[in-house]
N, C-alpha and C positions, 0 to 999 in steps of 0.2 A: 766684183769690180766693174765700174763701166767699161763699155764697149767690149764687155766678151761677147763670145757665142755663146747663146742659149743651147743646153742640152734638151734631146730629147726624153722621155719615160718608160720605157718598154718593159714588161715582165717583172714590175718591181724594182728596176734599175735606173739611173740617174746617168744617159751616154750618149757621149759626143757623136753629132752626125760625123756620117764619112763625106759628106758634102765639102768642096771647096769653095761653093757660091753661095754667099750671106747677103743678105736686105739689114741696112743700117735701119736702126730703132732710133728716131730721133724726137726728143721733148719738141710740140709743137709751139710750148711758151719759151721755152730758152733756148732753142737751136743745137743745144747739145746731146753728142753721141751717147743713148743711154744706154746700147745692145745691140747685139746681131744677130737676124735670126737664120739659121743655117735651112737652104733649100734643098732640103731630103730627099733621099732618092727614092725610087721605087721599090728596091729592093727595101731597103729601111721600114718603109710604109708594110711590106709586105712582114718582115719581121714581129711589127706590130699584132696583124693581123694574126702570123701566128701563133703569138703569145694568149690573143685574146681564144683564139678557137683554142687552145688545149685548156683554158682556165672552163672554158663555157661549161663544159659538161660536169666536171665538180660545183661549179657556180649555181646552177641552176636546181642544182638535187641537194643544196644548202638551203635547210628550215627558210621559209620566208623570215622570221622572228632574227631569227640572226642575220639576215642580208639588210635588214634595217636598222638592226642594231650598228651596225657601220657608219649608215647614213645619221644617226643619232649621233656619232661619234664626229662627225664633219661639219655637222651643223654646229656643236658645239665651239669646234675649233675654230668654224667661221666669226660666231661671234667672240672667241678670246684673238682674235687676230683682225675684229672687225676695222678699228681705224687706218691699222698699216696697209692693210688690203686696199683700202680706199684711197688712199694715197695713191697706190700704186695705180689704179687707173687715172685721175687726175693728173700725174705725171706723165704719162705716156700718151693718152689720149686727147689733154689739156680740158675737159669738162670740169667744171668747177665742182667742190671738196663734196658741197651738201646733195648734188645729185649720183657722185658717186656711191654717197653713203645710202642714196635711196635706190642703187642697181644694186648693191650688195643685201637689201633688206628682203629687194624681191628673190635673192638667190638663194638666200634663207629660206622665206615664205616656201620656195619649191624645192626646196632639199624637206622640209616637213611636210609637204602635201605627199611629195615620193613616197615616205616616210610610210604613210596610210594605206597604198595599195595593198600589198597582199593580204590584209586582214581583213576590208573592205568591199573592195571592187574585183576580186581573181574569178569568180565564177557564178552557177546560179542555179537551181535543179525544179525540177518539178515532180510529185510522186503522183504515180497510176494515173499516166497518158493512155494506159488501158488495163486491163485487170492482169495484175500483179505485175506491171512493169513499172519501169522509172525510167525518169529522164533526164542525164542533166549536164549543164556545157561547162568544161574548164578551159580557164586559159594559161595558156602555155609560152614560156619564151622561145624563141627561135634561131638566136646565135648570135653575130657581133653586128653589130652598130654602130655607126660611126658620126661625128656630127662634125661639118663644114662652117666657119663659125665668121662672124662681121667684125669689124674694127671697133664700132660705134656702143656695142658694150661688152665687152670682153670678159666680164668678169660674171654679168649674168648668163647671156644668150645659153652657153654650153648648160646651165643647171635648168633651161626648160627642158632638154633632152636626158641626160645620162643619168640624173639620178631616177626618173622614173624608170628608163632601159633596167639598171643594173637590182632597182627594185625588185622589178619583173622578172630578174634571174637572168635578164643578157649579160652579156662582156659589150666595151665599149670605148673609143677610140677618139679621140678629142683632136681636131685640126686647127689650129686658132690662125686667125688673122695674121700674118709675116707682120703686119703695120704695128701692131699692137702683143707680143707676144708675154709681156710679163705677168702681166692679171694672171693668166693660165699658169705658169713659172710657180707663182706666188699660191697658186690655189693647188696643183698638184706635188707642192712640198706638204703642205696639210694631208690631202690626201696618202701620201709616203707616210705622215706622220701615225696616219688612223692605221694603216697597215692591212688596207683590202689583201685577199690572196693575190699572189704575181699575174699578172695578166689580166684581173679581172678590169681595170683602168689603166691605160696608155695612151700618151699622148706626143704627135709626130708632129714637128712643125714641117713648114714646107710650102710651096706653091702648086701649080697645076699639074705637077707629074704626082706628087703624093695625092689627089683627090683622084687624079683618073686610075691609079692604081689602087684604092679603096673600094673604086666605081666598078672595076675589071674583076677583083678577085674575086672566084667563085667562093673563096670563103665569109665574106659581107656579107649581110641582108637587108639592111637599110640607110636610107642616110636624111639626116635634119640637113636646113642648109639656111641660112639666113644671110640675105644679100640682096643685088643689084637683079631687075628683069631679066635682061640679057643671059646673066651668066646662070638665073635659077634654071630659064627655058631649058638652056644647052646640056644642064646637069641633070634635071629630070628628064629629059628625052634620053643621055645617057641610060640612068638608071633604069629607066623601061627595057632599054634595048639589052640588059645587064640581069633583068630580071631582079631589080631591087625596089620594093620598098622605098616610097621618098615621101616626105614633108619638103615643102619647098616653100617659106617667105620669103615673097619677094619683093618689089619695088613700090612706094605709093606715090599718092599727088592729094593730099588728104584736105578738102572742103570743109568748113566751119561758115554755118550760115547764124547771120543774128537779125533778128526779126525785130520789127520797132517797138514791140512790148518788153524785151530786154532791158534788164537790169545792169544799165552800162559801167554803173563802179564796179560790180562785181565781176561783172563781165572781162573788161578791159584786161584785169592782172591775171585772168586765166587765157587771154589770148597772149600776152606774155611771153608764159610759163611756153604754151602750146608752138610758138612760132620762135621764140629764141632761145627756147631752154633747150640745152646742151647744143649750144648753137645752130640751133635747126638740123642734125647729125640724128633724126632717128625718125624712124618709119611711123612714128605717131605722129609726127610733129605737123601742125596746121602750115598750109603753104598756098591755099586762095581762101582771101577774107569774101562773103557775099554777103553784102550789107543790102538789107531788104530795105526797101521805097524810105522812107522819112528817118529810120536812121543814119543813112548812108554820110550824111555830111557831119553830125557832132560824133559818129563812132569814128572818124576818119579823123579828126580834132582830137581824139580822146587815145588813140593808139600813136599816132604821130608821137605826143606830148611823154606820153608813160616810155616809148621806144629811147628818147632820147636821156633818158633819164637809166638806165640802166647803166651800170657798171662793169668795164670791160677789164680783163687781167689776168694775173694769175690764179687760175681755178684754186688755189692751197690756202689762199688769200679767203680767211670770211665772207669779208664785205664786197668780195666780188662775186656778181651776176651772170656774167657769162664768159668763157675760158676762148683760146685761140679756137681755130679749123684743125683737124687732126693731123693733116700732110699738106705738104705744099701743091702736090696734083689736085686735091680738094678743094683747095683756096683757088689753086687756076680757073677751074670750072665753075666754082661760081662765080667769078670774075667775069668772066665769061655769060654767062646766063644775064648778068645784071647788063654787059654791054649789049648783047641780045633784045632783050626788056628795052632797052632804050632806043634802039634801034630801028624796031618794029611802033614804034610809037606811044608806047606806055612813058608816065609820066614818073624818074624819080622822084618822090617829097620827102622821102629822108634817105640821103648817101652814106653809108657807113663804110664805104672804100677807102677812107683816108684816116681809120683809126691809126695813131701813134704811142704804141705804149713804153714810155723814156725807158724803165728798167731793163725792158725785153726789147732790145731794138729786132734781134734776130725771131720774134715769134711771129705765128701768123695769122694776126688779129685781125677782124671785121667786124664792122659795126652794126647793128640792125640795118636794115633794106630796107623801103614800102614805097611799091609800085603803085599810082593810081593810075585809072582811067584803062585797065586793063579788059582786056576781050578775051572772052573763053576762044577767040581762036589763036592768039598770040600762042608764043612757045613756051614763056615761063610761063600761063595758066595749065600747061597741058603736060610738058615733061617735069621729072622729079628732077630738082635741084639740089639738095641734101644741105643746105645752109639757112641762116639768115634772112630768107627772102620771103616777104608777104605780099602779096597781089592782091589787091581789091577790085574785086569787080560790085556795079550798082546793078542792083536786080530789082524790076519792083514787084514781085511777089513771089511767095513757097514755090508756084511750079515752076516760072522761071527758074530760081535756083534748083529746083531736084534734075528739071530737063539738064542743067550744066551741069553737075555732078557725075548724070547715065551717060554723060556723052564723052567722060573722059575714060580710059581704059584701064586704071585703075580703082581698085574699092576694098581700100584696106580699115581706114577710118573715115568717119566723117560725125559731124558733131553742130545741134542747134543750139542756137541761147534763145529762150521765148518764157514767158508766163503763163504760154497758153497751155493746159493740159493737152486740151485737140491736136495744137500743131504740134507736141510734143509725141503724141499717139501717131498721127498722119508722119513725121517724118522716121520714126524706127521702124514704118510699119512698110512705106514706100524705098528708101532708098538702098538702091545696092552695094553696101558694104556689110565687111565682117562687123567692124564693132565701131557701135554707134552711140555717141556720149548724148546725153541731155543736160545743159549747163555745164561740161566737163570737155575740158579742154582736150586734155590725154588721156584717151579712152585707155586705158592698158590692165586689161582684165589681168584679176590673182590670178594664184598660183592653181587653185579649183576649177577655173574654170577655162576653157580654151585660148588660144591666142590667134585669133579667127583672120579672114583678109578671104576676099571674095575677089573674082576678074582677073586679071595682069598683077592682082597682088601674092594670088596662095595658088599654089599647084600642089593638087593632091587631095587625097580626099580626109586626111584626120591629120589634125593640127597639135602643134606644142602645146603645153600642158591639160590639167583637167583627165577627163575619161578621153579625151579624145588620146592620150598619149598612150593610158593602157591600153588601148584599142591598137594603134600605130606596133606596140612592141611584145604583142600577146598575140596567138593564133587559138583560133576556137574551135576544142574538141568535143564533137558531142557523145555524149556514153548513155546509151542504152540499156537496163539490164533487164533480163527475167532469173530470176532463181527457181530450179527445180526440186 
């Protein structure tokens, strides 16, 4: 029924926080109450914990073959439950139908990459490092894990992390966004349904006392965390001082430069996708256009024209292109950025502040942005916005724009559009970011291989998915033998 409390998941059980202080769950398209998520206590949080430590140790000395056979079993059920799933995020988060359905494929994609480890990737040996010895390293899980999760995909973010953890024979401990709590709801009813052992997955809603009691317990060992700079800083210096283990994505300001040999039909519907798809709400998402010397005037004609042309609405709705801001604190701040942007004397050429959508008068719709005559020292060129908003800056050539790219403090993505092989070589080769697109708008690497972010973007040194994950939740022992 709407507007319950959300329970939490502990040891195989389906139970109400002891909590009396809930965060309303509300549709950002229809303004209606859809949940509440209850802010759990510590002890609660701690409960978790110690469900997942007494599963650990049967967990772990369970055949690999069968710890994936689980995973087989979820992935399945992901897809006989793919559309409702998806729903469920589009309601709650307001991101239109078809991009949910493509956070739910990549949740797939990495429940089957997990899938692979212990058969694969667990160890390595070498024989006769000298006469009649061996050598060789296995890797080992190391106990519970837990992951701190963002609003902006709810339904994937957690399956870069736990299903490789519990791969690997951890237990693991899911924290979803208060904003956004059903995706997780709706995925660990599945999970209940596969019937992991008690403990091996739980999942605690809650705000900042349930993370720093995750953070504290000497029972933890690591934690994912995917979020805002500020709060990744304060959680991995946590976790240092906690002696845990952390992955930390963090915040970007992600540069897309298109150079005048650009292919500008192709081009334009991938800057799009790149700067308004799911409303500008994700850490891939383009947010300064550098339009190199002689394109800079028809690519500014060409995005203008395609922005005004998209379709604003209900995310459930088809033929809509892009869905509300997730909360109304969201919608402030870019509000906010965009008065800023004007402020500082960057030029609006397309206001999308006054969308009005008749059906949803209570949603909180905005329309595409596009700043000209922007300066890389303006504010909106340099902080992350998390909306709608494009900034063009005119550069006339590759080093100009790389110099603006190193000078911002983040380097999560960044991405060229060119013909040229050269400048295609010269800029993967030069600039400092994790993942760098050529002609690809959203760089977002599978499930194989890492989800990388370099600078003020990623703290820590092994990243979600890929081998970087078996690395992150596997310790390496090395066994020497001689036989007499």
């Amino acid at each position: 029924m709407k507007g319950e409390v959300v329970k939490n998941y502990i040891n195989g059980r389906w139970v109400e926080s002891k909590s009396k202080e809930t965060r309303d769950v509300i549709s950002p398209t229809t303004g209606e109450l859809l949940a509440r998520t209850p802010m759990s206590t510590a002890e609660e949080a701690q409960e978790a914990i110690e469900a997942a430590k007494t599963a650990y140790e049967r967990w772990r000395s369970t055949p690999a073959q069968t710890r994936i056979r689980y995973l087989y079993r979820f992935r399945n059920l992901l897809e006989d439950y793919f559309e409702e799933l998806s729903k469920t995020i589009t309601m709650e988060h307001g991101k239109i139908i078809d991009e949910s359905r493509g956070e739910y494929r990549r949740a797939v994609e990495n429940v089957e990459a997990a899938a692979s480890i212990p058969t694969l990737q667990m160890g390595y040996n070498f024989e006769d490092i000298a006469a009649g010895i061996d050598e060789m390293v296995i890797k080992q899980p190391l106990g519970v894990f837990f992951c701190v999760a963002p609003f902006n995909f709810p339904g994937m973010v957690p399956t870069w992390f736990w299903p490789f953890a519990i791969a690997c024979g951890n237990t693991y401990i899911v924290k979803p966004s208060e904003q956004v709590p059903l995706s997780q709801i709706r995925q660990f009813e599945l999970i209940d349904k596969v019937g992991f052992p008690k403990g091996v997955m739980n999942l605690v809603n809650g705000g900042p006392e349930v993370v720093n009691a995750l953070i504290k317990s000497p029972d933890t060992v690591g934690m994912s965390f995917v979020g805002s700079t500020p709060i990744g800083k304060l959680l991995y210096k946590k976790c240092g001082e906690h002696g845990k283990r952390a992955q930390v994505q963090a915040g970007a300001k992600n540069f897309i430069t298109v150079m005048p040999d650009a292919n500008i039909e192709r081009t334009v519907p991938n800057l799009m996708s790149s700067f308004f798809g799911n409303t500008g709400q994700r850490c891939l998402s383009g947010a300064v256009l550098l339009a190199v010397g002689e394109v800079y005037n028809p690519l500014k004609v060409a995005v203008v024209n395609a922005a005004k042309e998209l379709v604003i609405g209900n995310g459930l709705n088809e033929d809509v292109q892009m869905g509300p801001i997730a909360t109304k604190a969201a919608l402030k701040r870019v509000l906010g950025y965009i008065e800023t942007g004007i402020k500082e004397g960057a030029e609006l050429i397309l206001d999308g502040r006054n969308v009005k959508i008749p059906d949803y008068p209570k949603g909180l719709f905005i329309g595409p942005n596009i700043f000209d005559k922007v300066t890389p020292e303006m504010t909106i060129a340099k902080e992350e916005i998390f909306g709608p908003v494009m900034s063009i800056i005119h550069v006339k050539d590759l080093d100009e724009a790389i110099d603006i790219i190193h000078a911002n403090t983040y380097g999560n993505a960044s991405s060229v559009f060119t013909s040229s092989g050269k400048i295609a070589r010269d800029y993967q080769y030069r600039v400092r970011a994790g993942n760098i697109g050529i002609n690809i708008g959203i760089v977002a690497p599978i499930a194989t291989f890492p989800f990388s972010g370099m600078k003020d973007s990623f703290f820590g040194d092994l990243h979600g998915q890929g081998k970087d994950a078996v690395d992150f939740f596997t310790e390496n022992k090395v066994v020497i033998t001689r036989w007499f």
